[in-house]
C-alpha positions as CSV (number, residue, x, y, z in Angstrom):
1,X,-11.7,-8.5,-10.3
2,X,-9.3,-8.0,-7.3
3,X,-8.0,-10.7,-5.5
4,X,-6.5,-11.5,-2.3
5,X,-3.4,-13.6,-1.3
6,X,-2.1,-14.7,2.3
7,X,1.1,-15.1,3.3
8,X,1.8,-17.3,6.3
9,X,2.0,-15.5,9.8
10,X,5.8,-17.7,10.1
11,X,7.3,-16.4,6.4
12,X,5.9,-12.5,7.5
13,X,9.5,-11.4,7.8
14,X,10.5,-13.2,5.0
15,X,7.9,-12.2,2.4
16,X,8.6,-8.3,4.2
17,X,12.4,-8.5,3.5
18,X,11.7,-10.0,-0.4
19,X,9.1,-7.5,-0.7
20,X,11.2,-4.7,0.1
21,X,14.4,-6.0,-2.2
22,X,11.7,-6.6,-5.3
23,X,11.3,-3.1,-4.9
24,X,14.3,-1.8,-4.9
25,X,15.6,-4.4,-7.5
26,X,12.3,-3.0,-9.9
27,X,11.5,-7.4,-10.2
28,X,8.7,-8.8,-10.0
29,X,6.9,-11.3,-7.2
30,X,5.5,-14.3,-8.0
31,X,3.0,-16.1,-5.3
32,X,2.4,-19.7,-6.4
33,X,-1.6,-20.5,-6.8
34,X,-3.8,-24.0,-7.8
35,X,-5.3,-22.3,-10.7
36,X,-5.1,-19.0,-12.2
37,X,-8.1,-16.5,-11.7
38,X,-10.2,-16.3,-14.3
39,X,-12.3,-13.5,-13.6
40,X,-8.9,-11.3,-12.5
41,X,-6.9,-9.5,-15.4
42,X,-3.8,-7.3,-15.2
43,X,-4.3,-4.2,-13.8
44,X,-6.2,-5.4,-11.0
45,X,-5.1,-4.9,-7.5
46,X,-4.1,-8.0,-5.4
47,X,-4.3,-7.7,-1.5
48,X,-1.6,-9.0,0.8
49,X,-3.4,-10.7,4.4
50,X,-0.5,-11.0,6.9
51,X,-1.3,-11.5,10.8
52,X,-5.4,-11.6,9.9
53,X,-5.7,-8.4,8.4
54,X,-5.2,-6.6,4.9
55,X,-1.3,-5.0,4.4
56,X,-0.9,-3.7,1.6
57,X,-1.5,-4.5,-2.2
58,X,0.1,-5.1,-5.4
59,X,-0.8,-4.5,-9.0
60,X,-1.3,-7.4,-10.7
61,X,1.2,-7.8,-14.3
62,X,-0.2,-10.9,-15.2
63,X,-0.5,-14.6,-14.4
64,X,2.0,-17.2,-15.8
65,X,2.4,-20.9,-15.9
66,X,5.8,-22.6,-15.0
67,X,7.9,-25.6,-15.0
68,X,9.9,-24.4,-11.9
69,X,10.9,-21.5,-10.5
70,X,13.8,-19.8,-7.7
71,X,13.2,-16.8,-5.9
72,X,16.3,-14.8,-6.7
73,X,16.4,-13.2,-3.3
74,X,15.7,-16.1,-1.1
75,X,16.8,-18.7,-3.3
76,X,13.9,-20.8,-2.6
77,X,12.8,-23.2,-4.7
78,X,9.3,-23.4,-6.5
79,X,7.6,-26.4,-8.4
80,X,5.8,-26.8,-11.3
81,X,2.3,-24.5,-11.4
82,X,0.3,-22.0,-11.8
83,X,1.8,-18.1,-10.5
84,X,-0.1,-14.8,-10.0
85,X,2.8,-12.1,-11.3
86,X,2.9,-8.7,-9.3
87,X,5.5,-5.5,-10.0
88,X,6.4,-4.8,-7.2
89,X,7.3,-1.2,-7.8
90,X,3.4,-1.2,-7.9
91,X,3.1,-2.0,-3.2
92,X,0.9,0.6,-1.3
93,X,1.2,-0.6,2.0
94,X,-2.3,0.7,4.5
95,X,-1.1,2.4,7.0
96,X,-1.0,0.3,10.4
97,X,-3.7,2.7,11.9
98,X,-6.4,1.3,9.8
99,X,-7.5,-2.4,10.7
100,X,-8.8,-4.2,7.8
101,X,-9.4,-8.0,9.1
102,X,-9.3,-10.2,6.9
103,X,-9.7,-14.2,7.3
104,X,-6.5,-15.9,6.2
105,X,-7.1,-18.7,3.2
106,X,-4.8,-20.9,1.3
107,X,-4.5,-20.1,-3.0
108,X,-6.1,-16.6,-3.5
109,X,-10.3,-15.2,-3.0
110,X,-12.0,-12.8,-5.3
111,X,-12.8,-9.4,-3.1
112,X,-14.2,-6.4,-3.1
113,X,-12.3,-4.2,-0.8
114,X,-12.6,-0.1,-1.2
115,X,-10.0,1.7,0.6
116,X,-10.2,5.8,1.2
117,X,-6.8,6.7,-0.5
118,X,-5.6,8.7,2.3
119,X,-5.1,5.8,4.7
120,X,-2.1,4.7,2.0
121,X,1.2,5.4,2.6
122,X,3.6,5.4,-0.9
């Protein structure tokens, strides 16, 4: 089942900028949760709220569990817990002409979102 993530309206440019090097770098993202989903699997898609409505989303890889761990482009540090893993190779950001609100939470939500594929820009 597809998920949905929010990053904070004050790290936006930050998660944009480690977004964008992930990509070209072919690594992985890692988003730091309470508990993994149960009902999600890899393969599913995970949607990115910025700003109170839908950006983009990710494929998920998989879900890991980890003592610590350091973003390798911003350096930050991470505790212990549970992480939803995303290629990021895998973004399709919706095109800024289609408003999907979306009501920011903390962790992640189950959703059902169907987007027309020709609103996506690759």
């Amino acid at each position: 089942m597809d998920i949905s993530i929010t990053v904070p309206q004050k790290e936006a440019d930050i998660w944009r900028r480690e977004n964008s090097e992930a990509i070209k770098k072919n690594m992985d993202l890692y988003f730091k949760v309470p508990f993994i989903p149960k009902n999600s699997n890899p393969g599913d898609k995970c949607f990115v709220i910025i700003n109170n409505r839908i950006e983009g989303y990710h494929i998920i890889k998989g879900f890991d569990r980890r003592s610590e761990l350091e973003c390798e482009i911003t350096g930050r540090e991470w505790g212990p817990g549970n992480y939803i893993v995303r290629k990021a190779k895998t973004w399709k950001e919706i095109s800024q002409h289609l408003y999907i609100p979306a009501k920011p939470h903390r962790g992640f939500r189950y959703v059902d979102v169907r987007i027309p594929i020709r609103i996506i820009r690759m």
